[in-house]
C-alpha positions in Angstrom: 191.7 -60.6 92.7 189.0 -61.1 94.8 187.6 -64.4 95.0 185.3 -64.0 97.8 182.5 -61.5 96.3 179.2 -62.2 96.7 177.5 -59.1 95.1 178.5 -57.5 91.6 176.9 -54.0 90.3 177.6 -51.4 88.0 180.2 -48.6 89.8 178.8 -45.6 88.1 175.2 -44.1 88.5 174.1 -43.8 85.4 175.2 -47.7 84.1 172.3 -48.5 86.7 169.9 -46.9 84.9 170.6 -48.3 81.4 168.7 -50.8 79.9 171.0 -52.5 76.9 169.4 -54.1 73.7 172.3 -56.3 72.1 171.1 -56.8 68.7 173.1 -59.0 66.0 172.1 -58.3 62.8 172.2 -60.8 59.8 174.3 -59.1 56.7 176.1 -60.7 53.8 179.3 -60.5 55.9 177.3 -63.0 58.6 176.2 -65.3 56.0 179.7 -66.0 54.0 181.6 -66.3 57.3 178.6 -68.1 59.1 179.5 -65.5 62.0 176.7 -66.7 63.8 178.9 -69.1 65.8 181.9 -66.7 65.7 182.0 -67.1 69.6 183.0 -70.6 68.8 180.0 -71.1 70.9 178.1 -74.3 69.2 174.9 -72.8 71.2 174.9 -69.6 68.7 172.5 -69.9 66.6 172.8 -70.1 63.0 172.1 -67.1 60.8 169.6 -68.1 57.5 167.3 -65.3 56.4 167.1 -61.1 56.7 164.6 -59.6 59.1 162.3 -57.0 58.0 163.2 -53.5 58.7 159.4 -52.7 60.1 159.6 -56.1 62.3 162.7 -54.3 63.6 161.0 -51.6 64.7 158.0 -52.7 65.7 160.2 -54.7 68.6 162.0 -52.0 69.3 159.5 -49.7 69.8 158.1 -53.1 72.0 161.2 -52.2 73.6 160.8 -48.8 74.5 157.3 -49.2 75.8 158.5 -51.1 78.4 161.4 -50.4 79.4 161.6 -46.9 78.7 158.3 -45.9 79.8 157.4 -48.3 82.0 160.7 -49.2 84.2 162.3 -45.5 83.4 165.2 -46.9 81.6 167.4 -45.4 79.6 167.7 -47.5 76.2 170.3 -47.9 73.9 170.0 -50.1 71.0 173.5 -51.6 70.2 173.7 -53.3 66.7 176.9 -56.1 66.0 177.0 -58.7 63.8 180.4 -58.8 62.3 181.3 -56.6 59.8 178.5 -55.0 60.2 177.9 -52.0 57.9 176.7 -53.9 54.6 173.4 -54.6 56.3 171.5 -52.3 53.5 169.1 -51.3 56.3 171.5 -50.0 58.7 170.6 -46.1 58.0 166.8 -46.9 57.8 167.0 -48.3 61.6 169.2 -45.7 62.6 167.5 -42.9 61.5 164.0 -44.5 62.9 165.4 -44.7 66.5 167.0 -41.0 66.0 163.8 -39.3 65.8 162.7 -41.5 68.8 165.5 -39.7 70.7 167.2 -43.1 71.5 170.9 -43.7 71.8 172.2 -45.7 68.8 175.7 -48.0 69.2 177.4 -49.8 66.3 180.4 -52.5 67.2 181.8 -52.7 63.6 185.1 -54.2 62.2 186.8 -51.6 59.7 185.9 -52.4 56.3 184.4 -49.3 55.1 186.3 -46.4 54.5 185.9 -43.4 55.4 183.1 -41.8 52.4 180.7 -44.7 53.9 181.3 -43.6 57.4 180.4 -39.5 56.3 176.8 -40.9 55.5 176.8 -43.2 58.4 178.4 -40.6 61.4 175.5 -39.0 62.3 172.8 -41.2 63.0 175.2 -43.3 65.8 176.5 -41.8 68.8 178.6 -44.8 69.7 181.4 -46.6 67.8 183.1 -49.8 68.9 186.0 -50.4 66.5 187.0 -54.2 66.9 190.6 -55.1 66.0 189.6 -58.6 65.4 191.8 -61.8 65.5 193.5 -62.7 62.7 193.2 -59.2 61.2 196.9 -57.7 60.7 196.6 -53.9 59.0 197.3 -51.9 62.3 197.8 -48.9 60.3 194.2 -48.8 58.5 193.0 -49.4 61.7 194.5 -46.3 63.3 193.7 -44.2 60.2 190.1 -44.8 60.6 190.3 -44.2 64.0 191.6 -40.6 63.5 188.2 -39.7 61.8 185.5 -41.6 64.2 187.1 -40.0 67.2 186.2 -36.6 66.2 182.5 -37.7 65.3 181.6 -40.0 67.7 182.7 -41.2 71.1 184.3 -43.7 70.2 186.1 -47.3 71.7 188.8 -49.5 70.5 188.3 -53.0 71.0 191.4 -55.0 70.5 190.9 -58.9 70.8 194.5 -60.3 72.2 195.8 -62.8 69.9 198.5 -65.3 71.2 200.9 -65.7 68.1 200.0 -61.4 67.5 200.1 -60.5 71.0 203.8 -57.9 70.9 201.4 -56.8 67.7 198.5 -56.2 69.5 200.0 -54.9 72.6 202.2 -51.9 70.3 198.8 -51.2 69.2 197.2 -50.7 72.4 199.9 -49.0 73.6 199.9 -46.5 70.5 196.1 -45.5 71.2 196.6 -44.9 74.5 199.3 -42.8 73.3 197.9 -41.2 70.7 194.2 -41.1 71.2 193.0 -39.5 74.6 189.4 -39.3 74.1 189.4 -42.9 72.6 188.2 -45.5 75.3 190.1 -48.6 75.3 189.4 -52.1 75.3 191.6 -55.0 75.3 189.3 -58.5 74.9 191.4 -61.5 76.4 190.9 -64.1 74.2 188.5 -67.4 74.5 188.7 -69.5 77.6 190.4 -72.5 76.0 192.8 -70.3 74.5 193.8 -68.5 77.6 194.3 -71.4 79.2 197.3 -72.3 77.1 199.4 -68.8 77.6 202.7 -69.5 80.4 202.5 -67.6 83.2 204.6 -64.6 81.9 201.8 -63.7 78.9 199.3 -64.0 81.7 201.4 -61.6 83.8 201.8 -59.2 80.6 198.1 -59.0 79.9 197.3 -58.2 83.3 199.6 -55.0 83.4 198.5 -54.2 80.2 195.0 -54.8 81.4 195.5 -52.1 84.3 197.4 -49.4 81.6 193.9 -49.8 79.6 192.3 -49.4 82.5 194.0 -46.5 84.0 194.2 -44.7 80.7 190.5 -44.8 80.6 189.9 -43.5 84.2 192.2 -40.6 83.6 190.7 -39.2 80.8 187.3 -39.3 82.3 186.3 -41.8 79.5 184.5 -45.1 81.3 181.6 -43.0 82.1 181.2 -41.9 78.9 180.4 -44.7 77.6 176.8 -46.9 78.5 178.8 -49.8 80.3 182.0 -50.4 82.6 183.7 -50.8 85.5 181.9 -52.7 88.1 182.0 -52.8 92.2 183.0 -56.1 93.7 180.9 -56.4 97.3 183.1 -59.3 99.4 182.2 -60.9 102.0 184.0 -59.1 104.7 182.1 -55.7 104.0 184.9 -54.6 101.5 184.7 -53.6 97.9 187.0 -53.5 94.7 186.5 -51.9 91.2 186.9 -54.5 88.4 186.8 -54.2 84.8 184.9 -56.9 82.7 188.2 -57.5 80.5 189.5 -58.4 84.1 187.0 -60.3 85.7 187.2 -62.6 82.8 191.0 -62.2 82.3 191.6 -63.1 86.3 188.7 -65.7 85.5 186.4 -64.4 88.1 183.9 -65.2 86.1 182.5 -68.1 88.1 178.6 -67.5 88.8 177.1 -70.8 88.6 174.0 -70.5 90.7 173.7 -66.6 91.1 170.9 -64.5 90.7 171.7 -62.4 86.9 169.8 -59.4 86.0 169.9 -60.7 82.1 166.7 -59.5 80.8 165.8 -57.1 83.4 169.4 -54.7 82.7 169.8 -56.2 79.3 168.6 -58.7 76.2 170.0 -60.3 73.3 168.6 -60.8 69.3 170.2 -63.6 67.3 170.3 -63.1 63.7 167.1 -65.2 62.9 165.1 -62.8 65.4 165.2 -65.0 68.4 165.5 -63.1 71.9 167.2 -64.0 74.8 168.3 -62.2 78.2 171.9 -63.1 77.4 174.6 -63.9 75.3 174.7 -67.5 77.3 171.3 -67.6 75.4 170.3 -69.9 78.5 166.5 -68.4 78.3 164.6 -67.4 75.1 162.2 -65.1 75.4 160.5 -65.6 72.0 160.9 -63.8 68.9 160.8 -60.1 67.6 158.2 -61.2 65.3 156.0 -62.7 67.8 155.3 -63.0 71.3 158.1 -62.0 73.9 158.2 -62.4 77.0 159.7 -59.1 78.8 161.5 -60.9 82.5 160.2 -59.3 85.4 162.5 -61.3 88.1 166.8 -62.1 88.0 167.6 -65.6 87.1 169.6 -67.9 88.6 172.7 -68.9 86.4 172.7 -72.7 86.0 176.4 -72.5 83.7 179.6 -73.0 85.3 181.1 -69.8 84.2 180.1 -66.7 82.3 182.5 -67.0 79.3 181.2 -64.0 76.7 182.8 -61.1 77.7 179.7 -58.9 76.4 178.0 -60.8 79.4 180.4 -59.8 82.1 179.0 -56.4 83.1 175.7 -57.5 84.4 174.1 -56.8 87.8 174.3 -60.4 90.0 174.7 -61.6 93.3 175.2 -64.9 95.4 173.0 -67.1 97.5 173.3 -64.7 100.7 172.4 -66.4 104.2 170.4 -63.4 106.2 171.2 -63.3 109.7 171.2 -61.0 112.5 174.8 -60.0 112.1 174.7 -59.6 108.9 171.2 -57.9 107.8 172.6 -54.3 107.7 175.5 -54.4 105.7 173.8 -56.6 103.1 171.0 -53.9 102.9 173.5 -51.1 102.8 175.0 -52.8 99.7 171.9 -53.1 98.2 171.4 -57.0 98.1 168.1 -56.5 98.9 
């Protein structure tokens, strides 16, 4: 662990350069599950009417302007919202931002099957398939996953469940068996919910947390993929390569007055339209239907930690004191 870091950035080149538009979409699934506080965050907001498909990409092409061809970005437009593929104008966005050459990302449950997914394959060019809590059919999961990974690059996202966790563990430990050009993720669960596993579970997820991790590095896939590990800067000059899934396993995750690149590095849509820079949604921006206000500055996190794990891999950095002993290697780390 390491408690004393003061600076946080992307480890790879090319994660620098990305800007990331998190967009939940509203679907059916959304609106019998009310999945717009499936967080458990009372903050979410509620979901309670479908966009328009030409509002959607009228922001987005809002989007693009500015921080494709005005900051030199590279955007990717990443669509959630539970199970996400009965949202009947999934294709229609898809194929619009295609033939704007823009990289398209779906993080999906698994309830299609496979004929849905021949339609769907080649306007995405980034799957995240969520093992979601509660959800017990291991082996649909991993028959699903046999097709995507030879159509799309492709991640496993398995959210650890306490009563499920030999369950969930077998299962990570089959894909990184079985499926070499998957990448893996393994979501620790809520806070409140950590909190309550003994010290052995905590001890178990962290080894499995560094298997994931290690399986990943070794077949080349974290930079594959538009986000991942980050570089710890400490305060002694020294740095450390963390995970998200570990920063907020390890709960490292405690950024309470530091300066966030939310906004600048990446924004968030609710379901009813509303933007914001994060998932936190501490700062809204406005909506896609109206006026938004694009952030030109970092903002300084007023929560006490950073508890959604989609938040974690963010640019940020600490109240730094300048002085002359320590000007140079705070410029060499890029703090300012």
């Amino acid at each position: 662990m390491m408690s004393d870091m003061i600076f946080l950035d992307h480890r790879a080149e090319e994660h620098k350069k990305n800007f990331l538009l998190d967009w939940y979409l509203e679907n059916p699934y959304n609106l019998k599950m009310k999945a717009g506080s499936s967080s458990g965050s009372p903050t979410e907001p509620d979901v309670g009417r479908y966009l328009d498909v030409r509002v959607i990409s009228e922001f987005c092409d809002r989007v693009l302007c500015h921080y494709a061809d005005k900051l030199r970005r590279k955007v990717i437009f990443e669509f959630s919202g539970g199970e996400l593929t009965p949202v009947r104008y999934l294709l229609q966005i898809l194929g619009y931002l295609k033939n704007r050459a823009c990289k398209r990302s779906l993080v999906v449950n698994h309830a299609r099957k496979q004929p849905y997914w021949k339609k769907l394959i080649d306007e995405v060019d980034f799957v995240t398939l969520t093992y979601p809590s509660g959800y017990n059919q291991p082996e649909a999961y991993i028959a699903l996953m046999e097709y995507l990974q030879n159509h799309t690059i492709l991640r496993a996202a398995i959210v650890m469940q306490k009563e499920r966790f030999a369950e969930c563990r077998d299962l990570a430990q089959t894909i990184m068996r079985s499926f070499q050009n998957v990448m893996l993720s393994i979501l620790p669960p809520e806070e409140e919910k950590y909190l309550t596993y003994s010290g052995e579970k905590r001890e178990r997820l962290s080894a499995l947390l560094d298997l994931c991790r290690a399986h990943n590095e070794k077949n080349g896939l974290t930079n594959k993929w538009y986000r991942g590990e980050m570089t710890a800067y400490t305060t002694d000059g020294g740095t450390g390569h963390l995970t998200p899934e570990q920063i907020l396993a390890h709960r490292q995750n405690n950024w309470k007055s530091w300066m966030c690149w939310s906004g600048l590095h990446k924004m968030v849509v609710a379901p009813d339209g509303d933007v914001y820079r994060a998932w936190c949604f501490n700062e809204r921006l406005g909506n896609v239907g109206g006026d938004v206000t694009f952030p030109t500055v970092p903002i300084s996190c007023p929560l006490k930690r950073c508890a959604d794990i989609r938040d974690i891999a963010l640019k940020r950095q600490s109240l730094v004191l300048f002085n002359p002993g320590n000007i140079r290697e705070l410029a060499e780390i890029g703090i300012f």
